[in-house]
C-alpha positions in Angstrom: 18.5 -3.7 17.2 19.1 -5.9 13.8 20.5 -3.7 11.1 18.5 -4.6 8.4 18.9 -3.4 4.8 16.0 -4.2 2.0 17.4 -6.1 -0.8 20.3 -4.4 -3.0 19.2 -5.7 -6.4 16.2 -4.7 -8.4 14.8 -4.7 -12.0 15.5 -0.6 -11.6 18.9 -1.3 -11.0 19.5 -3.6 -13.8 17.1 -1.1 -16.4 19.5 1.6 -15.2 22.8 -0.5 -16.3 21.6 -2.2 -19.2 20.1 1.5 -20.3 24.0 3.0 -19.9 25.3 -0.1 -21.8 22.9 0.6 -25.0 23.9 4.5 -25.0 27.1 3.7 -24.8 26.8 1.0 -28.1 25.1 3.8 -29.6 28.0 5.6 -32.7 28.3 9.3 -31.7 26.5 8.7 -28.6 29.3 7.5 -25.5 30.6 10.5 -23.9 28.0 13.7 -23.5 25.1 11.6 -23.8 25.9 8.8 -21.0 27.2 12.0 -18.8 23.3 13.7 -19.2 22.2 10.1 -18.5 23.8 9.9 -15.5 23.4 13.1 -14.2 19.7 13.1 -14.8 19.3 9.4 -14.2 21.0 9.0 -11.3 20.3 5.4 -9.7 17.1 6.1 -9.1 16.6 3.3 -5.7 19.1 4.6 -3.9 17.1 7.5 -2.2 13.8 5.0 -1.9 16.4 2.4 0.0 17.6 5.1 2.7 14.0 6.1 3.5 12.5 2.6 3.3 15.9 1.8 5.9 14.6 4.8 7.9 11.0 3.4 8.4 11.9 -0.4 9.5 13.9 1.1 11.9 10.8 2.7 12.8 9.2 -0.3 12.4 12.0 -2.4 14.8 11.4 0.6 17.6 7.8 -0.1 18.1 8.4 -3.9 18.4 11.1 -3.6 20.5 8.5 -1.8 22.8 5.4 -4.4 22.5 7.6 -7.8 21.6 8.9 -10.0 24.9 12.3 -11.4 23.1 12.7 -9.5 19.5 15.5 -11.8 19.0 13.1 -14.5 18.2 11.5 -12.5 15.4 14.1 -14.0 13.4 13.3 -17.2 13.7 9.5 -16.2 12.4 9.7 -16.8 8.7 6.4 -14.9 8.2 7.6 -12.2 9.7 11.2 -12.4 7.5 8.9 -13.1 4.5 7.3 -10.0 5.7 10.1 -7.5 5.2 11.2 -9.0 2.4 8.5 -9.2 0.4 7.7 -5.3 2.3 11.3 -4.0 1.2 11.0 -5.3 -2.4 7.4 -3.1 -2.8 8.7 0.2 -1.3 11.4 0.6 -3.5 9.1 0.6 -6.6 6.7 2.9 -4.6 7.1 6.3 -3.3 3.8 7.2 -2.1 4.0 8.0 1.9 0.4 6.0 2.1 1.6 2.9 0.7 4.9 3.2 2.5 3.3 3.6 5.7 0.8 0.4 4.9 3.7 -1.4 4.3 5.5 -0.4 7.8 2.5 -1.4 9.5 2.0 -4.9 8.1 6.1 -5.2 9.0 4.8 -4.1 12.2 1.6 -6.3 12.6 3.5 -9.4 11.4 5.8 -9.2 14.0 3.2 -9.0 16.6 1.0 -11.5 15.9 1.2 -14.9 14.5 -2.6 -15.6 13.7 -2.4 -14.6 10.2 -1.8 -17.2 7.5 1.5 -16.7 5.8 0.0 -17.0 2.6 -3.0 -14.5 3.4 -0.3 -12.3 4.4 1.6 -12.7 1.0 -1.6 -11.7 -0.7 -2.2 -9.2 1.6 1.1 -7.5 0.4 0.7 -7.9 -3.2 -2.2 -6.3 -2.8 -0.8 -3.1 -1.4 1.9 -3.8 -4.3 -1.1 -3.4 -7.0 -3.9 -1.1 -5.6 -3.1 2.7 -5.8 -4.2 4.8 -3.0 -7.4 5.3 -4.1 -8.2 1.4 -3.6 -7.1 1.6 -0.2 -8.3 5.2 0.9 -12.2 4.1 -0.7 -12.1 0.2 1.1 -11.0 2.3 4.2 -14.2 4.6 3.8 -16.7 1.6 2.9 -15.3 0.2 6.4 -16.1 3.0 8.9 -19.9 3.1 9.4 -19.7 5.9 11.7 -18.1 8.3 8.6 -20.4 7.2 6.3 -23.3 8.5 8.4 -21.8 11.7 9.2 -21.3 12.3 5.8 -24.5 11.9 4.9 -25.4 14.2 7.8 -23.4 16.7 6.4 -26.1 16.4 3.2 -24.2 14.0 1.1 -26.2 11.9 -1.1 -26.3 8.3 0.4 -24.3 6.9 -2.6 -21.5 5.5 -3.1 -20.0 7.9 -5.9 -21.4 11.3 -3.9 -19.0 9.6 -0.4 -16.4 8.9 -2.5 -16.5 12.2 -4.6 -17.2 14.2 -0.8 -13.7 12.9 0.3 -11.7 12.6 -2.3 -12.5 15.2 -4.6 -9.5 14.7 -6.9 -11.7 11.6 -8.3 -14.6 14.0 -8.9 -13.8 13.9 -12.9 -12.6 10.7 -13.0 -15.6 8.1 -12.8 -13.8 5.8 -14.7 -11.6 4.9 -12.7 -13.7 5.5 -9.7 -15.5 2.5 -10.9 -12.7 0.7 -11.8 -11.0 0.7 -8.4 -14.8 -0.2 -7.1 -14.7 -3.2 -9.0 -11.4 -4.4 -8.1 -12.0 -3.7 -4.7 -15.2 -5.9 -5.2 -13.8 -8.9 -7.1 -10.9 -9.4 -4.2 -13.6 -9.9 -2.2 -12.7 -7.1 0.3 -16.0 -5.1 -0.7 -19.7 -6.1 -1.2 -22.6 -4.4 -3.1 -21.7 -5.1 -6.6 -21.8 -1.7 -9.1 -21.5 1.7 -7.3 -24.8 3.0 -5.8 -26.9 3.3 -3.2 -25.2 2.6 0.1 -28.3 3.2 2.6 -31.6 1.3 2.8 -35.2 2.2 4.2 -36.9 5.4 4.7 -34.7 6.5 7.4 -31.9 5.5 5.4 -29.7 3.0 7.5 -26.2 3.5 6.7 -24.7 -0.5 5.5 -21.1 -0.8 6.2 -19.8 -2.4 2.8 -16.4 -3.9 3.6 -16.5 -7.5 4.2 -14.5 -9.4 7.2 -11.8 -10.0 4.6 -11.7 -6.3 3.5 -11.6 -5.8 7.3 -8.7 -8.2 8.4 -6.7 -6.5 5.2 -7.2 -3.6 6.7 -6.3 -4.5 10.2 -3.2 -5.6 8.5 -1.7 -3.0 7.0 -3.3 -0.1 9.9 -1.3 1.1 13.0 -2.2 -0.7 15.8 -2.9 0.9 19.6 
């Protein structure tokens, strides 16, 4: 199995140095003050690098399962582009959802070579810049079948009153509920414009409101059967 390791440098790495360097310019302020420094701001990557380590080789176990010759995988320069561009996000993140769309797209890029290497590129910036809330609401405007039994569980059929039903956290925070709605919106991965109603007719027909690129981003960075 390749021993791969995500890339050693990083703007937090040289923050971290150029941060000592200025304390220790600083009159009166060597000594003690770099010692609470370093004691408190310890390189900071170097726990993110282990885990992020531990998941590609999680990552290399499932293709070694589901991929014929995973040698060649090195000769796919998506797929190389892939982890690298993968490694350089999870560093900088330490949310396990974000993490674990990142290990998946390592995953589906290695399995499949019908998406564009620039689509995937985008793809991963996108996990880079959305929080989770971008990618836990795009998942619930995807999946018709929760949508209606949310609504059979007497949820208003609107948008905010889902969102708000499964992610309560959000339930005082409608700025930014809208905010992520937009986003999600202008990327083109949702339809329907400002937040609302989500059902139409008097029997109130459910309408799925991901579109087919909000679906293939989210076949992307999903675990796949």
């Amino acid at each position: 199995m390749p021993n791969l390791e995500p890339p050693q440098g990083s703007p937090g790495d040289t923050a971290h140095l150029m941060a000592r360097a200025v304390i220790s310019a600083i009159p009166g302020m060597g000594g003690a003050a770099l010692e609470m420094f370093n004691a408190i701001v310890v390189p900071p990557l170097e726990k993110r690098r282990a885990e992020w380590t531990e998941q590609l080789t999680q990552a290399f176990v499932v293709l070694q399962s589901r991929v014929t010759d995973l040698e060649n995988l090195k000769n796919n320069p998506a797929f190389i582009d892939a982890i690298i561009q993968a490694s350089r996000i999870a560093i900088t993140n330490n949310q396990q959802e974000k993490i674990e769309a990142l290990k998946n797209a390592v995953i589906n890029s290695g399995l499949s070579n019908s998406i564009d290497r620039s689509l995937q590129q985008v793809f991963l910036s996108y996990v880079d810049s959305f929080t989770v809330f971008h990618l836990k609401i795009l998942d619930l405007f995807s999946r018709q079948d929760k949508l209606n039994a949310l609504m059979q569980r007497g949820v208003d059929p609107d948008a905010e009153a889902f969102i708000y039903a499964e992610m309560p956290e959000l339930t005082y925070q409608n700025d930014l509920t809208k905010l992520v709605w937009a986003e999600l919106n202008s990327k083109g991965l949702l339809k329907g414009g400002q937040l609302g109603i989500v059902a139409r007719g008097n029997g109130y027909l459910i309408i799925k409101h991901s579109t087919n690129f909000g679906d293939q981003f989210l076949s992307f960075i999903k675990k796949t059967n």
